[in-house]
N, C-alpha and C positions, 0 to 999 in steps of 0.2 A: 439606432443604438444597439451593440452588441449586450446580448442578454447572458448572465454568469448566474451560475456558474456553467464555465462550456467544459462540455467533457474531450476530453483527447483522448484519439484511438489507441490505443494499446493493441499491438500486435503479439498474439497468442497468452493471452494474460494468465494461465494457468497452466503453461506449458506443454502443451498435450501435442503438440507436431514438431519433428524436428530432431534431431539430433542435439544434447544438452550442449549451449544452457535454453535450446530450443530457439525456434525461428521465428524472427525479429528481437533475439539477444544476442548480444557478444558477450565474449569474457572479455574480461579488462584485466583479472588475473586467475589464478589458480587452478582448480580441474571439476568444474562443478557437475554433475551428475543430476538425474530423476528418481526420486525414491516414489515406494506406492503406500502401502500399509505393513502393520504390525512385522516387528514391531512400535514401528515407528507409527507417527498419527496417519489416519485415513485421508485422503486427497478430498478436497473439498471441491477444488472446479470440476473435474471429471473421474481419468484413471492416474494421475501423477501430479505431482511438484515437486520446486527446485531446491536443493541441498548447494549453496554455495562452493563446497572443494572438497574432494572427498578422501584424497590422502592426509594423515595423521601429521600436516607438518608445521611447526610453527610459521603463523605469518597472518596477514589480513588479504581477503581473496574478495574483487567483486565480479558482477556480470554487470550489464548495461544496455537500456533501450534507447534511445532519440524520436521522441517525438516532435512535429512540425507545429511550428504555430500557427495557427488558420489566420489568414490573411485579414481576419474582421476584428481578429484580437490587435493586430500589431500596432497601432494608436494610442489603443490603452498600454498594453504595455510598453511603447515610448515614453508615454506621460509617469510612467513608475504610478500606475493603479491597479496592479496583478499582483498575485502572489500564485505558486503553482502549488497542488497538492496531492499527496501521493495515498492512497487506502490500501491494505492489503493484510491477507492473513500469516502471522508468524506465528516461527514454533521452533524451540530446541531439544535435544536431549534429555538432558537431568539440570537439576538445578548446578551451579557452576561450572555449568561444560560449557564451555563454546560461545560468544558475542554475538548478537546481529545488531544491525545498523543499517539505514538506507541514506544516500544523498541525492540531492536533487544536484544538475549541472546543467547553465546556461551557457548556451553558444549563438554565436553568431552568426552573419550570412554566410563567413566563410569558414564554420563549422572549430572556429578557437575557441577556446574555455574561455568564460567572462568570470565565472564565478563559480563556485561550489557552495552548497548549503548542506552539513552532516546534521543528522538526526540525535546522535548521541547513542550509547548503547542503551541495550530494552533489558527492561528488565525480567527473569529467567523465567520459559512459558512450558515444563517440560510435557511435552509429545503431548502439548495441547491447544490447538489454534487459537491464538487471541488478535482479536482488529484491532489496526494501528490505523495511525493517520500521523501525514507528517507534513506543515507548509511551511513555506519562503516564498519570501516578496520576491519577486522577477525584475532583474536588473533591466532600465532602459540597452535596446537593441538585442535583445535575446529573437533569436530565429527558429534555435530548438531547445525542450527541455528533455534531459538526457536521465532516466530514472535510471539507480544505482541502488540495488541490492546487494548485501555485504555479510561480510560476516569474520569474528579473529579468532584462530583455533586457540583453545585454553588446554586439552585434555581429548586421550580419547584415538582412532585408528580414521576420522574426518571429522573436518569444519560442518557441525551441526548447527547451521544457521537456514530455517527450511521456511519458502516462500511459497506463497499460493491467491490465486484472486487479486492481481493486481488491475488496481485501478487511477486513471490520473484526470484531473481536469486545473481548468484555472476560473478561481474566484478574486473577487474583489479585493484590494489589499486592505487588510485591517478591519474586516467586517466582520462584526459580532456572533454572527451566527456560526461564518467558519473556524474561530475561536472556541466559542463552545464547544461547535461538534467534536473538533480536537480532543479537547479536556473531556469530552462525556466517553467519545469509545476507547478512552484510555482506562478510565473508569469501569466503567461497565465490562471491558473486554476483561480486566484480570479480578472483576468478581464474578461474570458467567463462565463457565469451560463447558467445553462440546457444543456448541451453537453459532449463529452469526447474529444473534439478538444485537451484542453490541455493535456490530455493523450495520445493523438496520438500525439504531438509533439515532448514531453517526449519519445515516444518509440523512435523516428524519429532521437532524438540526440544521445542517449544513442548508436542505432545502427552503428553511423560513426564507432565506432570502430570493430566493427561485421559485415561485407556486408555481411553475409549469409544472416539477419535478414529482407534485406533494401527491398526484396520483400513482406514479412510479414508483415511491415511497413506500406507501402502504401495503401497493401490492407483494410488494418485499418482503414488508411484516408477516400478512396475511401468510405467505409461503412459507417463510421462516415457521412461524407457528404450528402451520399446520404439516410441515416435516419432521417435526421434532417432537417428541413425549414430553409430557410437562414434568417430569422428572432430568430432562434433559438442557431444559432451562431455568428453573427457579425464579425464583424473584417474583415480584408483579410488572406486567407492563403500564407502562406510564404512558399517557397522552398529553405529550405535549403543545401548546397554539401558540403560532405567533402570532403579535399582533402589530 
C-alpha cells in the first residue's frame, strides 16, 4: 500500500537556474522575471525568486510546472482518494498592489486539461514572505498535476506577485490533518513575518498523518529556530501530538 503523503518532485523550486520563469517552468502568460532583495523581500531558497510579469500592464499572467504521477499513486487516484497540494512562500508589493493566486491542473495521459482548481486571491503580504498551502481532490485519470503560479496586475511599472520555496505532494483526500495544516499556515503565516515558523508548523500537521515525515519535521523546526533571532519570530512555539 502507497504511503501519503508522497511528495512530487518539483524541478528548480526556488528558481535559481535557468533563464525566467526558470528551468522546469513555462510561462503560460506574461513576462515573468527573477527579483533578489531590497528593495524588494530577501530570497528565501537561495540567490532569487520569481515575480510573475514584470511589465506595468493590465492582465492576469501565469507560469507552470507538470508534474508526473508516480505510477504507485495511480490506483488511488482512479478510485478518487487524492487530493494534490501545493506549499510555497508569497509575497507582494504594498498593500493593494498587485493579486497572487496559484492553481492546480490535472491532465491526462494525453497531456488535456481535466480540470482546474484556483486558490482564490491571498490576501496582501507586503515585501514579506508568508506560507501558503493550497489542496484539491484529484480527479479520477489524472497523469500530471500541473502547478500554476499567478498573479493580476492592479497598480504599479509590474505584476508583483513573488513566489519562492515551491513545494507539492499528494495526500489523502479529505484527511484531517491536511485540512488543519491548510488552515494553521494560513494562520500562523499572516501573524509571523520574516520567518518560516508557519511553514514549519504546516509541515508539522500535515505529518500526523505520515510518522515517517515527523523526524523530518522537527528537524525543520530545529533549523528554523535556530536561523532566526527570537525577535524575528515571536510568538511561542506550540507542540503539537497526534494521536
Amino acid at each position: 500500500m502507497t504511503s501519503y503523503p508522497k511528495r512530487l518532485q518539483v524541478t528548480n523550486p526556488s528558481f535559481e537556474t535557468g533563464a525566467a520563469p526558470g528551468d522546469g517552468w513555462v510561462t503560460v502568460s506574461g513576462s515573468p522575471v527573477f527579483r533578489t532583495s531590497g528593495p524588494f523581500p530577501d530570497p528565501r531558497g537561495a540567490s532569487r525568486y520569481l515575480s510573475v510579469d514584470n511589465p506595468g500592464v493590465s492582465g492576469t499572467w501565469r507560469v507552470r510546472q507538470d508534474l508526473v504521477v508516480p505510477a504507485e499513486c495511480i490506483a488511488d487516484v482512479d478510485a478518487g482518494l487524492l487530493a494534490a497540494s501545493m506549499r510555497f512562500l508569497w509575497s507582494n508589493w504594498a498593500a493593494g498592489n498587485d493579486i497572487g493566486f496559484v492553481e492546480l491542473a490535472y491532465l491526462d495521459a494525453a497531456d488535456a486539461i481535466l480540470a482546474t482548481a484556483p486558490s482564490g486571491n491571498f490576501p496582501d503580504s507586503p515585501q514579506t514572505w508568508t506560507p501558503r498551502t493550497f489542496t484539491a481532490p484529484v480527479p479520477s485519470g489524472t497523469r500530471k498535476v500541473g502547478l500554476i503560479l499567478g498573479g493580476t496586475w492592479t497598480a504599479g511599472a509590474a505584476t508583483d506577485s513573488y513566489f519562492d520555496l515551491v513545494e507539492a505532494e499528494l495526500v489523502l483526500a479529505g484527511d484531517p490533518a491536511g485540512e488543519v495544516g491548510q488552515a494553521y499556515a494560513e494562520a500562523v503565516g499572516v501573524a509571523v513575518s520574516g520567518g518560516r515558523v508557519g511553514q514549519v508548523y504546516a509541515e508539522a500537521l500535515l505529518s500526523a498523518a505520515s510518522p515517517a515525515r515527523t523526524s523530518q519535521v522537527y528537524a525543520e523546526m530545529i533549523r528554523s529556530v535556530a536561523d532566526k533571532p527570537a525577535t524575528a519570530m515571536g510568538g511561542t512555539i506550540v507542540c503539537v501530538v497526534a494521536m
